[in-house]
C-alpha positions as CSV (number, residue, x, y, z in Angstrom):
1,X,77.9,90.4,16.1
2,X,76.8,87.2,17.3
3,X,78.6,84.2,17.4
4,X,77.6,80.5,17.7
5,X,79.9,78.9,20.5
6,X,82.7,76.6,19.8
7,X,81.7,73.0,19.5
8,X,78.0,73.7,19.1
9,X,78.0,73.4,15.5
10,X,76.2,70.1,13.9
11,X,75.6,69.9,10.8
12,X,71.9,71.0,9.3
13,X,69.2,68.3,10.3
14,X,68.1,66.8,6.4
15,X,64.2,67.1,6.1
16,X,62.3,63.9,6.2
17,X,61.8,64.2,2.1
18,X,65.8,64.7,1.6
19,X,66.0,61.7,4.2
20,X,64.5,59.4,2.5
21,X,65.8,60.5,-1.1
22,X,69.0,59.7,-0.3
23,X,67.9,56.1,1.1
24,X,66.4,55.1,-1.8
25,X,70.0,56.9,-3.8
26,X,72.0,55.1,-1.5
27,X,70.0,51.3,-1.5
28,X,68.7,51.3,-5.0
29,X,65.2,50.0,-4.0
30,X,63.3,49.8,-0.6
31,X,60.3,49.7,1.0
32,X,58.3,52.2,3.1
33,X,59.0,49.6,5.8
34,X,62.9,49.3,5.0
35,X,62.9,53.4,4.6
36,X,61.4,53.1,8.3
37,X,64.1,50.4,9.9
38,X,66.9,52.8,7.8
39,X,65.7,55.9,8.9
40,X,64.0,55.5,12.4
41,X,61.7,58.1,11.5
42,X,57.9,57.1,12.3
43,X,55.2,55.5,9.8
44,X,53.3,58.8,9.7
45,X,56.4,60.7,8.7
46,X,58.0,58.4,5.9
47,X,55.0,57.6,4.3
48,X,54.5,61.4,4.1
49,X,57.8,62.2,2.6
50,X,57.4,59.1,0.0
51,X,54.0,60.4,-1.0
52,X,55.8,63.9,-1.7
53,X,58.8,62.6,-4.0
54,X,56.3,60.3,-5.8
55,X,54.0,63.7,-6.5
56,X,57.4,65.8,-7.4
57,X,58.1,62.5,-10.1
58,X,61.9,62.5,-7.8
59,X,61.0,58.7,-7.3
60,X,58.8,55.9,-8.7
61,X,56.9,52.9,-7.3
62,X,56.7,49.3,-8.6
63,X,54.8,46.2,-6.7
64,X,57.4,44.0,-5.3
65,X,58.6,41.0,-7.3
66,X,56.8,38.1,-5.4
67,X,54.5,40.2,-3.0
68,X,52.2,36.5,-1.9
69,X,49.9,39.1,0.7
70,X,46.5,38.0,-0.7
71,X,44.9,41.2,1.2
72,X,45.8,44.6,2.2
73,X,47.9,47.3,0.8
74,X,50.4,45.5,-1.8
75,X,54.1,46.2,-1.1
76,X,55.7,48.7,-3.1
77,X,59.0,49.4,-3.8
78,X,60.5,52.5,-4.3
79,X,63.0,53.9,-7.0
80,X,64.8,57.0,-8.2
81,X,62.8,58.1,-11.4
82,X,65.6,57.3,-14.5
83,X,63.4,59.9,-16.2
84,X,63.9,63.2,-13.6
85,X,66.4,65.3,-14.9
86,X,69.4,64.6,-12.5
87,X,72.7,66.7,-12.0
88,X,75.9,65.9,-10.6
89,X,79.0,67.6,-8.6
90,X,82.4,66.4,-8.9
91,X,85.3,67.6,-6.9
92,X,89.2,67.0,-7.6
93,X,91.6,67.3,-5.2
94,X,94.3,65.9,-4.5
95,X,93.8,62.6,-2.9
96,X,90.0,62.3,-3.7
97,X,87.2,62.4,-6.0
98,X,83.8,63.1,-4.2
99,X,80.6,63.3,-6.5
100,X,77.1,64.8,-5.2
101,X,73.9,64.0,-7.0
102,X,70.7,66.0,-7.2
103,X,67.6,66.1,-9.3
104,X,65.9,69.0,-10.8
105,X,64.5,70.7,-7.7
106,X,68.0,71.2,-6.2
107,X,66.9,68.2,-3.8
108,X,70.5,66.3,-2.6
109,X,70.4,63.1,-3.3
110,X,73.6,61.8,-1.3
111,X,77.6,62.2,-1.3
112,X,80.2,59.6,-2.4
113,X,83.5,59.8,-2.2
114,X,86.7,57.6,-2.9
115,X,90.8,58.3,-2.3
116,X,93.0,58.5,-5.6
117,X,96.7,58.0,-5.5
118,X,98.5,61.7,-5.5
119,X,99.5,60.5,-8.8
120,X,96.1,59.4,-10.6
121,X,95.8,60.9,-13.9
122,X,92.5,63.4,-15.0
123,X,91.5,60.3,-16.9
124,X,91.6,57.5,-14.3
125,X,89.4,60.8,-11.7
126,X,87.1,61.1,-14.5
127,X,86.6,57.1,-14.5
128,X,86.7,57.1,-10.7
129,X,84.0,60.2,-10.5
130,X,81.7,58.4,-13.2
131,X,81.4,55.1,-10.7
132,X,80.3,57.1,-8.2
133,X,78.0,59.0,-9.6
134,X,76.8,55.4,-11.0
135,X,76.3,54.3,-7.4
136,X,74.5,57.3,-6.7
137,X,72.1,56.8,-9.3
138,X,71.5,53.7,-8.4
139,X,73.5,51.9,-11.0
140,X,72.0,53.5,-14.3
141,X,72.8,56.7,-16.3
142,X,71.4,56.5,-19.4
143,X,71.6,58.9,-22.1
144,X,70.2,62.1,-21.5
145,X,69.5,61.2,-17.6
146,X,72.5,63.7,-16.7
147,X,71.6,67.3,-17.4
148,X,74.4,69.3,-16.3
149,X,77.7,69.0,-14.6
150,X,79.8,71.0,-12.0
151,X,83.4,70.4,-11.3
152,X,85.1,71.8,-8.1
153,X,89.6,72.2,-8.7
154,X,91.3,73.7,-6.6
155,X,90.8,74.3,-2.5
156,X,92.0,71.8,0.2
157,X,94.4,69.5,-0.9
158,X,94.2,70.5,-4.0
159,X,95.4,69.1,-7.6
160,X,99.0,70.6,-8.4
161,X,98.8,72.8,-11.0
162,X,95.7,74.7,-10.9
163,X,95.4,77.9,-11.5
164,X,93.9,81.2,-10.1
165,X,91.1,82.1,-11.8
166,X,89.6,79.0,-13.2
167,X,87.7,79.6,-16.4
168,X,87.7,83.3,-16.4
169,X,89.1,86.0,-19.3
170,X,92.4,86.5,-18.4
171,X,92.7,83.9,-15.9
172,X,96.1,83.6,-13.9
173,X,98.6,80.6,-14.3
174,X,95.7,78.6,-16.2
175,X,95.4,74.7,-14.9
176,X,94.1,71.8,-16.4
177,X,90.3,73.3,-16.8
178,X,89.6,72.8,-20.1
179,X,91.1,68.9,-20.5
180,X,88.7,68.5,-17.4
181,X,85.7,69.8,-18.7
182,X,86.4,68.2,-22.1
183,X,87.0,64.7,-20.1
184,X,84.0,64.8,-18.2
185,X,81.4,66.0,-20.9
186,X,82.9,63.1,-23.2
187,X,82.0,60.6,-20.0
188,X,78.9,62.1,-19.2
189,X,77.4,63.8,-22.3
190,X,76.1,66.7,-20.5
191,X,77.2,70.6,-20.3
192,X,80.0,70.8,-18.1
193,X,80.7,74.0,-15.9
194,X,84.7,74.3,-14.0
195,X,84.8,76.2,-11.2
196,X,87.4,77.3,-8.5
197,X,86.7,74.6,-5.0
198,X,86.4,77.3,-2.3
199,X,83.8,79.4,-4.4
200,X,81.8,76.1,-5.0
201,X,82.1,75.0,-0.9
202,X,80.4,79.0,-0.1
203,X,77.6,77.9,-2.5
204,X,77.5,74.5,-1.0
205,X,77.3,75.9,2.5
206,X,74.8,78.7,1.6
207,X,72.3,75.9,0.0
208,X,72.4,72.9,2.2
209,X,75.1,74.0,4.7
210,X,75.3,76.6,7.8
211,X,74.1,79.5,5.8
212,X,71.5,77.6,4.1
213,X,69.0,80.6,3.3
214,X,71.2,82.9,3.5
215,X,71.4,84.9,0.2
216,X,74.8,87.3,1.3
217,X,77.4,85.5,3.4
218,X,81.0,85.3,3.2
219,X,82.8,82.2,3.3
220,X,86.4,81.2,4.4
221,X,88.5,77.9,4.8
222,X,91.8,78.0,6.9
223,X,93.4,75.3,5.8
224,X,96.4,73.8,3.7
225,X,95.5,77.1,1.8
226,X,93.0,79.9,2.6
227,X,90.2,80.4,0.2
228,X,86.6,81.5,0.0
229,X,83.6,82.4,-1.8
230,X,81.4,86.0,-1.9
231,X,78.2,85.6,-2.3
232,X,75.5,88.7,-2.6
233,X,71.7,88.7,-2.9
234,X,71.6,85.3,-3.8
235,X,74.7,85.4,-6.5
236,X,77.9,84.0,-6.4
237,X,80.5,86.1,-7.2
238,X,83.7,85.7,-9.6
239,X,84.7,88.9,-10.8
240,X,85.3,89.8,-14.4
241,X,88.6,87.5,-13.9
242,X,87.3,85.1,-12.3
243,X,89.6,86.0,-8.9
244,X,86.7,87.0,-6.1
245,X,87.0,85.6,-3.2
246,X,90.8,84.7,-3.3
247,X,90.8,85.7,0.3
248,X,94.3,84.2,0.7
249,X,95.7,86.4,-1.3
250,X,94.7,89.3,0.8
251,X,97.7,91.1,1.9
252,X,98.3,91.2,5.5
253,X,101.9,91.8,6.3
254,X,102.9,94.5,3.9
255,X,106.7,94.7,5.5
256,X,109.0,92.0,5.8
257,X,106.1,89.5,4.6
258,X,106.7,86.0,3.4
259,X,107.0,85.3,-0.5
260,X,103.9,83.7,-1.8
261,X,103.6,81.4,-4.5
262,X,100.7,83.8,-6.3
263,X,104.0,85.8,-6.8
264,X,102.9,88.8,-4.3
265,X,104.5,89.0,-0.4
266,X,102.8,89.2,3.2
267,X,99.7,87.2,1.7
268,X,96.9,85.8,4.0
269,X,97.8,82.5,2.6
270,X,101.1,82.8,4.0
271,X,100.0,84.0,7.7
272,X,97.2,81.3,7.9
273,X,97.8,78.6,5.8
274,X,98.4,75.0,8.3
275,X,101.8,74.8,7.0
276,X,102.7,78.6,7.9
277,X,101.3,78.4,10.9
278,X,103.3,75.1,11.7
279,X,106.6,76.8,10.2
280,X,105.8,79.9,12.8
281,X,105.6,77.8,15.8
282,X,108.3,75.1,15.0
283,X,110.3,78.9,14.5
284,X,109.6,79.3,18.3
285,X,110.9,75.9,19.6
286,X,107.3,74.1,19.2
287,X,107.6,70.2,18.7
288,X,103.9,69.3,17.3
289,X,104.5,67.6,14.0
290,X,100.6,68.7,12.6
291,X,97.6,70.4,13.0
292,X,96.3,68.0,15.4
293,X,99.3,68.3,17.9
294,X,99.4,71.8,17.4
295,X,95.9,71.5,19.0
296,X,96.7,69.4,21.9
297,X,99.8,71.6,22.8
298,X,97.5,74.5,22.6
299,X,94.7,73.3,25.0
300,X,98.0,72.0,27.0
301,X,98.9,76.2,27.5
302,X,101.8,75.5,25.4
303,X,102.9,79.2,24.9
304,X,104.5,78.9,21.5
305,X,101.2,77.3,20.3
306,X,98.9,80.0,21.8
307,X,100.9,82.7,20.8
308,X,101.1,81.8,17.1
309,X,97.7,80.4,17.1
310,X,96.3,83.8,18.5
311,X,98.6,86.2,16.2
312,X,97.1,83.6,12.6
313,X,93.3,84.5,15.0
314,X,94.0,88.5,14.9
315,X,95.4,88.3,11.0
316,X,92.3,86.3,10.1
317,X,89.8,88.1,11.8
318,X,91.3,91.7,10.4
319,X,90.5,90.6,7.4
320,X,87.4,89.3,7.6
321,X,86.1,92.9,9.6
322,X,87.6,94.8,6.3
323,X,85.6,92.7,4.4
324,X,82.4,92.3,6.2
325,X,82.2,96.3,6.8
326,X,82.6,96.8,2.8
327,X,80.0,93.7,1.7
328,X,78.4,93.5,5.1
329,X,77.3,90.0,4.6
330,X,74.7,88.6,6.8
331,X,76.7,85.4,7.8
332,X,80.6,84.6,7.8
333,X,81.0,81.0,7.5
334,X,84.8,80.0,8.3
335,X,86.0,76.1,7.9
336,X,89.3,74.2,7.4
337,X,91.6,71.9,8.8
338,X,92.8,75.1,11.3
339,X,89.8,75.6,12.9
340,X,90.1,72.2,14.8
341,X,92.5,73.9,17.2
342,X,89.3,75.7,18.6
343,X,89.4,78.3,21.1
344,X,93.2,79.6,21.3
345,X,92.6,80.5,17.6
346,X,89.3,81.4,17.4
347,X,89.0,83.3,20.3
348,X,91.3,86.4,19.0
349,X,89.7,85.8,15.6
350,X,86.3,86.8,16.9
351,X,87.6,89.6,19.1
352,X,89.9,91.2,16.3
353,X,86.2,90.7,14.0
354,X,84.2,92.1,16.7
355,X,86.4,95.4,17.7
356,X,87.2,96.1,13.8
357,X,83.6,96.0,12.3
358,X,81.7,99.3,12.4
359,X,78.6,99.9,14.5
360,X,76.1,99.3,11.8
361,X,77.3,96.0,10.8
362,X,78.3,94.6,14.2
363,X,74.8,93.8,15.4
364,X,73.5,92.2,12.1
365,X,76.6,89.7,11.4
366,X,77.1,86.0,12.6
367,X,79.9,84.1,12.3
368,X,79.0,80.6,12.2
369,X,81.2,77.0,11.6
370,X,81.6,75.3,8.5
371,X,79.3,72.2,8.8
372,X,79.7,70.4,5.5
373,X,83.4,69.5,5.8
374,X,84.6,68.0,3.0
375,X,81.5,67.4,1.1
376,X,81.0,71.2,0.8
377,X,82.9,71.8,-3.0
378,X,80.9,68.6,-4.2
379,X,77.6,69.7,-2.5
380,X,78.6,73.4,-4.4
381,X,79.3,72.4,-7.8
382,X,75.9,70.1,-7.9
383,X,74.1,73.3,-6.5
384,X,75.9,75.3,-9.6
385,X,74.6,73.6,-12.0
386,X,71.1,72.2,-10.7
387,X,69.4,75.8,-9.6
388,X,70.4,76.9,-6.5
389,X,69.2,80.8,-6.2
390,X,73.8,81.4,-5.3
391,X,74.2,79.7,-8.3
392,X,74.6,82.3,-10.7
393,X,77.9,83.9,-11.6
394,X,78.5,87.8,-11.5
């Protein structure tokens, strides 16, 4: 198994072309010589990026109002096309509303986010995602310009009351899906599609994010819960009840576990999740108050810290070795709050994955860090509904 080392992991370099997409997103209209000042990337290299997206139709070119040169090239300035076919990603959660844009060759256009109140009704997210998505279009989406919606509920920090099993037959403890999707398509007038947050940040990581390629990986966050996303020969996969990749809900303490709120006991969730892991520790005496001190305490030697930070490792990487030697994904991708503790967790987690996995798998596998943070369900649920090859549901 190979295994990137801790703290080596920055995010995926953007290409020139997605570079400079997301400058004009972001400003509306520039220059080639603005795009250069914004970007620091050389003549040669902008003006061969702008030259692609103009070809592709993902922008458009206008003279500048007032251009006085009297020789030379005239100045142009350069626009998202309001006729290319764009999509959108919205993720809920808790505290925030984050919206991704991308046209229709799955090219990212840019990422904006803004803070709700814990209390913020689906009606005042909805009006909150459509004036970012407005920004990200550059302050125009007129009808017909949005062709398809994904919406991420669910994962970090997520909205109380939503269910397992978002939009599938059979669904456990439905949540608010369907007023969603019914809220958003009204705003939007496009096809809407609902899906669970962690299976939407896998897809987000395996199209723009450390598995970007990849067409089977495995993806898990450790975080105020623990979730994931399968995804196999380029599919993302929900199960006939729309439950795969609940990896928090794998049971790992089968005596004496902890009750879990998805009604079983011993339940990943309740082993890894930040708050279990804090109520372990403060059970042995610990005094960090978070996540954050429970990192500092850790790289301090504290031994409560290690020790429950190593058993949460050992659980976690148990689990990912059971899976890995039945799917035998090409990359594990693992992200969350918990992760920020480093080493003292991670550490055992690999060791535990390495020891567990059978021969044939071992060699092939890499574990790799979460790079999208929390752009990664937004980023996903744009990818679901704008072509990315993980895109479609089994």
């Amino acid at each position: 198994m190979t295994a990137q080392p801790e703290g080596a992991h920055a995010p995926r370099k953007p290409s020139s072309k997605e570079m400079v997409l997301r400058l004009v997103s972001h400003h509306g209209s520039v220059t080639r010589a603005q795009l250069m000042d914004l970007s620091g990337l050389p003549r040669t290299t902008v003006y061969d990026a702008v030259a692609a997206l103009v070809d592709s139709g993902a922008i458009t070119t206008a003279p500048a109002a007032g251009d006085g040169r009297g020789r030379g090239r005239p100045v142009e300035r350069l626009s998202l096309n309001p006729g290319r076919a764009q999509f959108l990603g919205i993720e809920f959660t808790r505290r925030a509303t984050r919206v991704a844009l991308a046209n229709d060759a799955c090219q990212l256009m840019g990422v904006r986010g803004a803070e709700e109140p814990s209390t913020a009704g689906w009606q005042d997210r909805v009006r909150t995602a459509h004036r970012l998505a407005l920004t990200l279009a550059g302050g125009s989406l007129g009808p017909g310009a949005v062709k398809g919606v994904g919406v991420g509920i669910g994962g970090p920090g997520s909205v109380k009351g939503v269910g397992i099993g978002i939009g599938g037959p059979g669904a456990a403890r439905p949540g608010p899906e369907v007023e969603v999707a019914r809220l958003v398509r009204e705003r939007f007038a496009a096809p809407v599609r609902v899906e669970r947050g962690y299976r939407l940040a896998a897809l987000g990581e395996a199209t723009w994010g450390a598995a970007a390629g990849e067409p089977d990986l495995l993806s898990i966050s450790l975080s105020r819960e623990v979730g994931g996303g399968l995804i196999q020969a380029g599919t993302l996969h929900r199960g006939p009840y729309a439950t795969a990749g609940e990896l928090g809900h794998v049971n790992v303490e089968r005596e004496n576990g902890r009750p879990c709120h998805c009604g079983g006991r011993g339940c990943l969730e309740t082993v890894a999740s930040s708050q279990a892991v804090l109520d372990r520790y403060h059970a042995r005496g610990g005094l960090a108050s978070d996540i954050a001190d429970l990192a500092v305490a850790a790289r301090n030697a504290e031994e409560a810290a290690c020790r429950v930070l190593a058993e949460t490792g050992r659980a976690v990487g148990g689990v990912l070795a059971a899976l890995a030697n039945t799917f035998a994904p090409a990359v594990i991708v693992i992200g969350g709050a918990l992760t920020r503790t480093g080493t003292p967790l991670m550490d055992p987690l690999k060791r535990e994955l390495h020891e567990l996995l059978v021969p044939t798998v071992r060699p092939h596998l890499s574990l790799r860090a979460a790079t999208l943070g929390t752009t990664a369900t937004a980023c996903g649920a744009v990818a679901l509904v704008a072509g990315a090859p993980a895109a479609n549901p089994a």
